[in-house]
C-alpha positions in Angstrom: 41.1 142.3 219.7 38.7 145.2 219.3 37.7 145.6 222.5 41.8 146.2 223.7 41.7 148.5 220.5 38.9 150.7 221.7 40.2 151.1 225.1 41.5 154.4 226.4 44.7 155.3 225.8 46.2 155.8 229.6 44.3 152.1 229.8 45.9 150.5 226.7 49.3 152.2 227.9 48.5 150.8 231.2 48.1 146.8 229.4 51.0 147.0 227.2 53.3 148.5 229.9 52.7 145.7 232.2 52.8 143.1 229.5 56.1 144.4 228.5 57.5 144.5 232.2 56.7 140.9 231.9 58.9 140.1 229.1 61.8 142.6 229.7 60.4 144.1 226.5 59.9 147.8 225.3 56.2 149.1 226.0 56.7 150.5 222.5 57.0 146.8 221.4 54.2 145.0 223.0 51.8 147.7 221.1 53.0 147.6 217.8 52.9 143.8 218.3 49.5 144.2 219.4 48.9 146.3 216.1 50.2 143.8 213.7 48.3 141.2 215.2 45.1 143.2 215.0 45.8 144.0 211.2 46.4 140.4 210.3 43.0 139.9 212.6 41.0 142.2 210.4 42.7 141.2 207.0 42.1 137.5 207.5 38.6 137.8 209.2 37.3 139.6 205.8 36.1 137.0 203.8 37.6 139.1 200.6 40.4 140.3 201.9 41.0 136.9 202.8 40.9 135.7 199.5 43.1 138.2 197.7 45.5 138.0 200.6 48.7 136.0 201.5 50.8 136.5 204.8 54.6 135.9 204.0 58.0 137.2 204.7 60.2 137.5 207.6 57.1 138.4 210.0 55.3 135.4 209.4 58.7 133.6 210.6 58.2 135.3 213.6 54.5 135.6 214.2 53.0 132.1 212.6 55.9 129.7 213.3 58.3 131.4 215.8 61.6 130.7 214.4 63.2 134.4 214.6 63.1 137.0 217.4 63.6 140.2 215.0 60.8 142.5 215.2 59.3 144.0 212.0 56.5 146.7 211.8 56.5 145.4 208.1 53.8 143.3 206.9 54.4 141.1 203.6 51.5 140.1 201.7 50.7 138.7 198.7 48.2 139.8 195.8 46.1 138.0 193.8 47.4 138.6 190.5 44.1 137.7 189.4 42.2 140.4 189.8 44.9 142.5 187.6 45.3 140.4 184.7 43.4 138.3 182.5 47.2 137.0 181.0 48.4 133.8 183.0 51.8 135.0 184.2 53.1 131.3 184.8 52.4 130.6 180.5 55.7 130.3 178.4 56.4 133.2 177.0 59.7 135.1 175.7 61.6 136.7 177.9 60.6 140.3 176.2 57.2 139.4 176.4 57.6 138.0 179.9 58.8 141.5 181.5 56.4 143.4 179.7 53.9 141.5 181.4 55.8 141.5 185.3 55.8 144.9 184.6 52.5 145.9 182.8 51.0 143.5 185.8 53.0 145.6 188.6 51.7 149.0 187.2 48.3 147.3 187.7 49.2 146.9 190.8 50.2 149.8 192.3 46.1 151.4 190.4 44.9 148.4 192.4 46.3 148.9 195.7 46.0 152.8 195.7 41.9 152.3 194.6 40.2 149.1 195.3 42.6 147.7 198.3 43.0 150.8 200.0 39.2 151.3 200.3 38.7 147.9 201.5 41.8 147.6 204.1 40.5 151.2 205.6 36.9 150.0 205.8 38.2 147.1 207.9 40.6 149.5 209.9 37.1 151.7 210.5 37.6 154.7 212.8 40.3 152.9 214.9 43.2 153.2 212.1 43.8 155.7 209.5 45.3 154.0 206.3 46.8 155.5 203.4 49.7 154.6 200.7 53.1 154.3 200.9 54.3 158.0 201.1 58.0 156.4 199.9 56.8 153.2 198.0 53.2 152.4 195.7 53.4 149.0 196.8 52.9 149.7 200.5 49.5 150.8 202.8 50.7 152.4 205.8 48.6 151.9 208.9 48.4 154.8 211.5 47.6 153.8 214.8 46.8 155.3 218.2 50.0 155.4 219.8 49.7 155.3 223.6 53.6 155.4 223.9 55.8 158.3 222.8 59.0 156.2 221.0 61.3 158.3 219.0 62.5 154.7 217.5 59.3 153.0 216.3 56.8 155.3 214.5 53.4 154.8 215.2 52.1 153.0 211.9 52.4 149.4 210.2 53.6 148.9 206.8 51.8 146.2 204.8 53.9 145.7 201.9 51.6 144.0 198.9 53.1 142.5 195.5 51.6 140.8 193.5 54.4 138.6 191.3 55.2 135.9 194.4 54.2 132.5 194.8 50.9 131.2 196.7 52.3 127.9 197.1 52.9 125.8 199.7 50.3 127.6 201.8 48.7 126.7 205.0 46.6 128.2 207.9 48.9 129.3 211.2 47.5 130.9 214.3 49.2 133.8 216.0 48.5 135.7 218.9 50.1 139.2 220.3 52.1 139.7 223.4 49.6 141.3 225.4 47.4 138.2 224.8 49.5 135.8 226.3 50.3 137.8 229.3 46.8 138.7 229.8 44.1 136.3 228.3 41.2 137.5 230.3 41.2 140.6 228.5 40.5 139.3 224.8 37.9 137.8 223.8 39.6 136.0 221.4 43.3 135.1 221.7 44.0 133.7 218.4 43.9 134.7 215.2 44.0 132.4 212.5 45.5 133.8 208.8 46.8 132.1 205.9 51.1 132.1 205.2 53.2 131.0 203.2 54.7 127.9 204.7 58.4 128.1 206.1 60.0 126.0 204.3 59.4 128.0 200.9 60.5 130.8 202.8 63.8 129.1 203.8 64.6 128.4 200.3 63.9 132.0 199.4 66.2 133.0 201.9 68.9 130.9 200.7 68.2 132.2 196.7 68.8 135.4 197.9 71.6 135.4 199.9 73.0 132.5 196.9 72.7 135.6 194.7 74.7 137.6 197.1 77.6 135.4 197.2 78.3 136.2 193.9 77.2 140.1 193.6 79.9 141.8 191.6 82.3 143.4 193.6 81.4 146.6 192.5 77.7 146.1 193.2 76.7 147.6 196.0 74.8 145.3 198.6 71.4 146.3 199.3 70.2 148.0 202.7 68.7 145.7 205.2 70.3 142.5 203.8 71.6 141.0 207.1 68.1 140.8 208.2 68.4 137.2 205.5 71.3 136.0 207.2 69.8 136.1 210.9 66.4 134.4 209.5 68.3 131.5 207.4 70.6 131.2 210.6 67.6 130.6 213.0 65.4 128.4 210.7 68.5 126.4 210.0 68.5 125.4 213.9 64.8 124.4 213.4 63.0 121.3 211.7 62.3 123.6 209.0 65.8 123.2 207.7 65.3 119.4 207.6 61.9 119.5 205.9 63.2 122.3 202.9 66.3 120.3 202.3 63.8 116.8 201.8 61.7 119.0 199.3 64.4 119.2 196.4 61.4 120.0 194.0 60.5 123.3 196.2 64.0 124.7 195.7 63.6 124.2 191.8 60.3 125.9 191.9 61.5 128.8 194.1 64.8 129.3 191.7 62.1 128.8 188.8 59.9 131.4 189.9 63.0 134.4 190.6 64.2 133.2 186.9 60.8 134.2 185.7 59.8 137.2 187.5 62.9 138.3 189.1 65.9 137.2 186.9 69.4 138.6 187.9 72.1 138.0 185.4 74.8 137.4 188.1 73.8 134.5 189.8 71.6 133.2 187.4 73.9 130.2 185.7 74.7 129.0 189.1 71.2 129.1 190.4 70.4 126.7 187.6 72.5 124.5 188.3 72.1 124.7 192.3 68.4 123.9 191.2 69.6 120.8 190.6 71.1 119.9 193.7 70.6 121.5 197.1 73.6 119.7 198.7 75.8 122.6 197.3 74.4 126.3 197.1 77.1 128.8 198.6 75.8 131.6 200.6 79.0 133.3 202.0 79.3 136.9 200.9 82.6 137.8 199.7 85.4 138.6 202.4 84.8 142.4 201.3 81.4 142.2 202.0 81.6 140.0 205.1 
């Protein structure tokens, strides 16, 4: 991956141009592809990093397991909330005392990932990148890269977008690769890159939590930017095995709805999500007819 990264530009223009020709793709494309991949390369081969890390979200749908076709420069990972608090989040605990914690440990967070994480993401970027944080959001790095492709559309940088209050489980290692890989293998040294990600299925039922809360968003509430982004996702996954192995794993729903109840409660869906906890044979997604 480093070797394609130090290239000359007209070279890596040259390698991302043809790649893209071969897939019908935009050149712009097949480079930040190639970026994301070599972020998640450098992340994951950090043995720290690595450990503080999770990959999860809709880009590990389409990077680690393949099951969507939208392209997002947005990387989601998780942070160990470990190294912010001494306080076990998962204890019982009021609810008063339960967001004063979420909070205290997201404040923590945002110290943690504008210190400590930046340094160590931008030592592994080296001279190649130029990370800093979110100008818009605490929570993110953005990663500059060198563009080799003028696109008014897709801005030269990544977003890794890093919270702390998610779950770590069911994990597993995936291996992705980038598109300029697969059409030219020669040219890398190493193809593959193996990180660590949320598994699919979890992802699935988060998809369906949200989109449950969503079907019954007050009319007056508006609905959040970006949202049909869920829909697409749950739509592919549900043409895939993963469908058939979240639906057998009754216990991951209740721990999913478990978790939101805890760290992201919402008062409109919340009697319902209990109860949909309970059974995942009926858990309605449809927005309203306004909304739709």
């Amino acid at each position: 991956m480093d070797h394609v990264a130090r290239l000359p530009a007209g070279q890596r223009r040259e390698l991302f141009a043809e790649a893209a020709a071969r897939r019908s793709m935009t050149p712009a494309v097949v480079e930040k592809d190639f970026w994301v991949t070599w972020m998640l390369d450098r992340l994951f081969a950090d043995p720290q990093l690595a450990g503080l890390l999770m990959f999860k979200g809709g880009t590990s749908l389409s990077k680690a397991y393949g099951l969507i076709e939208r392209f997002s420069e947005d990387i989601d990972l998780i942070l160990d909330w470990r190294v912010l608090s001494q306080d076990d989040p998962l204890e019982d605990r009021s609810r008063t005392k339960q967001n004063q914690l979420n909070e205290a440990i997201d404040q923590q967070a945002q110290a943690y990932i504008a210190g400590p994480l930046l340094t160590q993401i931008g030592a592994v970027a080296g001279d190649i990148c130029r990370c800093a944080v979110g100008t818009d959001d605490a929570h993110v790095i953005e990663v500059h890269y060198p563009a080799a492709f003028p696109d008014t559309y897709l801005r030269p940088e990544l977003r890794l977008e890093i919270g702390p209050l998610a779950a770590w489980l069911p994990h597993e290692t995936q291996e992705i690769t980038c598109y300029a890989a697969q059409a030219f293998p020669k040219l890398f040294t190493r193809q593959i890159v193996p990180v660590r990600v949320i598994q699919a299925k979890r992802t699935f039922w988060e998809k369906v939590t949200i989109l449950h809360h969503e079907a019954h968003r007050p009319a007056d509430s508006p609905l959040p930017v970006r949202y049909s982004r869920h829909y697409y996702d749950l739509a592919r996954m549900a043409t895939s095995p993963v469908k058939e192995a979240a639906l057998a794993d009754a216990h991951l729903l209740a721990d999913v709805v478990a978790f939101k109840q805890r760290f992201y409660p919402r008062n409109c869906a919340r009697s319902k999500t209990r109860s949909t906890a309970k059974s995942s044979s009926s858990c309605p997604i449809k927005p309203r007819s306004s909304r739709a």
